[in-house]
C-alpha positions as CSV (number, residue, x, y, z in Angstrom):
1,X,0.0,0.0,0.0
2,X,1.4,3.3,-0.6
3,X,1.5,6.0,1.7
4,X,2.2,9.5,2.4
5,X,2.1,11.9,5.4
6,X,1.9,15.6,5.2
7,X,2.6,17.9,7.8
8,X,-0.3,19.8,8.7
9,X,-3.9,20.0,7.7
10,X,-5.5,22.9,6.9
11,X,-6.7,25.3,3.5
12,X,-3.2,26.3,3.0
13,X,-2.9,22.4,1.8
14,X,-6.1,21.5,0.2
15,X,-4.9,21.3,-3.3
16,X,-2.0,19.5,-2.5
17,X,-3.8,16.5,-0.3
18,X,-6.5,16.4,-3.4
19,X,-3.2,15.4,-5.4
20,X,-1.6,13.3,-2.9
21,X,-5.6,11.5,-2.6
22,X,-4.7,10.9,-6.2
23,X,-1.1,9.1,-6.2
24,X,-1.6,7.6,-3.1
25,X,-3.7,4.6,-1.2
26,X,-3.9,6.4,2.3
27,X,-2.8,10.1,2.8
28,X,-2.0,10.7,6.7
29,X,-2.1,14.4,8.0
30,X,-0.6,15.4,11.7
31,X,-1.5,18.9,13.0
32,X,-2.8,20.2,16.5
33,X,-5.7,21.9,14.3
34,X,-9.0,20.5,13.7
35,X,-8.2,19.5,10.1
36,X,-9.6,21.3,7.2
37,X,-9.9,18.2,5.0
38,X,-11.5,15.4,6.1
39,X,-12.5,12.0,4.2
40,X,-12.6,8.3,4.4
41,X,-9.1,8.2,2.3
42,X,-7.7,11.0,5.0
43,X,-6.1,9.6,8.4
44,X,-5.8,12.8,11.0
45,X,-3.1,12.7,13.7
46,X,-4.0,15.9,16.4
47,X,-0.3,16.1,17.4
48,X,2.1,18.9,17.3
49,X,4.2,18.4,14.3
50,X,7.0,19.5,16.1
51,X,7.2,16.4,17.9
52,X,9.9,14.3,15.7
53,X,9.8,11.4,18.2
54,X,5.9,10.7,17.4
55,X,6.0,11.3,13.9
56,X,8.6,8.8,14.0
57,X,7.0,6.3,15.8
58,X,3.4,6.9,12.9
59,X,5.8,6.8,10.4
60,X,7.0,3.1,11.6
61,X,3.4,2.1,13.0
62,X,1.5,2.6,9.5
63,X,4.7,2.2,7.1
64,X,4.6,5.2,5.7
65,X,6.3,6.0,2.1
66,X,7.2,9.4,1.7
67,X,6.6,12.5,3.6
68,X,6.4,16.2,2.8
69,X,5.8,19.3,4.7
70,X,2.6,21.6,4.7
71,X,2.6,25.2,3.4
72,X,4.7,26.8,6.0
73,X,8.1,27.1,7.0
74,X,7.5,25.5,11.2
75,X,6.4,22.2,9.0
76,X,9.6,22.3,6.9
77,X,11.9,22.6,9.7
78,X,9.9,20.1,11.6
79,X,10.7,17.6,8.6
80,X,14.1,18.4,8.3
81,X,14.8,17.1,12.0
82,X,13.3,14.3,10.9
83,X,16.2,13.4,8.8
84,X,14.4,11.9,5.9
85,X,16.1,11.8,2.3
86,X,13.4,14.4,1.2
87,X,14.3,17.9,3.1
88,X,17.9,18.8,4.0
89,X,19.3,18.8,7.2
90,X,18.4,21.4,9.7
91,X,21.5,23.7,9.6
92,X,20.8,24.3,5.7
93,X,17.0,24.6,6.3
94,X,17.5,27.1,8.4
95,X,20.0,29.1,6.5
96,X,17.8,28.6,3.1
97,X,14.5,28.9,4.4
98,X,14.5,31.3,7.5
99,X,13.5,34.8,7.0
100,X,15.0,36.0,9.9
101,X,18.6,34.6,8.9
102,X,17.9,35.8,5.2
């Protein structure tokens, strides 16, 4: 089964869990929002994505594929502590992608 996680849930990434819905068998969504989308194909996780330690332990619990970060920059660092081959590591997130270091 192939799965993906994306970090956060709200209208900021509607579009881009309709795509997700599209490529992929389950779509999991962790936020500590009430989540914007929901459906049957949709798996919430009310959880602060900060939390790398419990995303790690979903991530092994439902054997989850690939994961990518919602539409703002907390969810990108939060993946990039995560270590995964998808984001780089936190020292060049935070030099590329922080506004108050750019």
């Amino acid at each position: 089964m192939k799965t993906a996680l994306i970090l956060n849930n709200t209208h900021s990434e509607f579009e881009f869990i309709k795509f997700l819905k599209k490529k992929y068998d389950k779509v999991f969504t962790l936020g500590n929002q009430i989540p914007f989308l929901k459906e049957k194909k949709i798996q919430h996780f009310k959880l602060d994505y900060k939390n790398s330690k419990k995303i790690n332990a979903i991530i092994n619990k439902y054997k989850i594929l690939h994961i990518f970060p919602g539409s703002n920059d907390l969810t990108l660092f939060s993946l990039s502590k995560l270590k995964n081959k998808f984001v780089d590591d936190i020292k060049k997130v935070r030099i590329l992608h922080n506004k108050f270091f750019f």
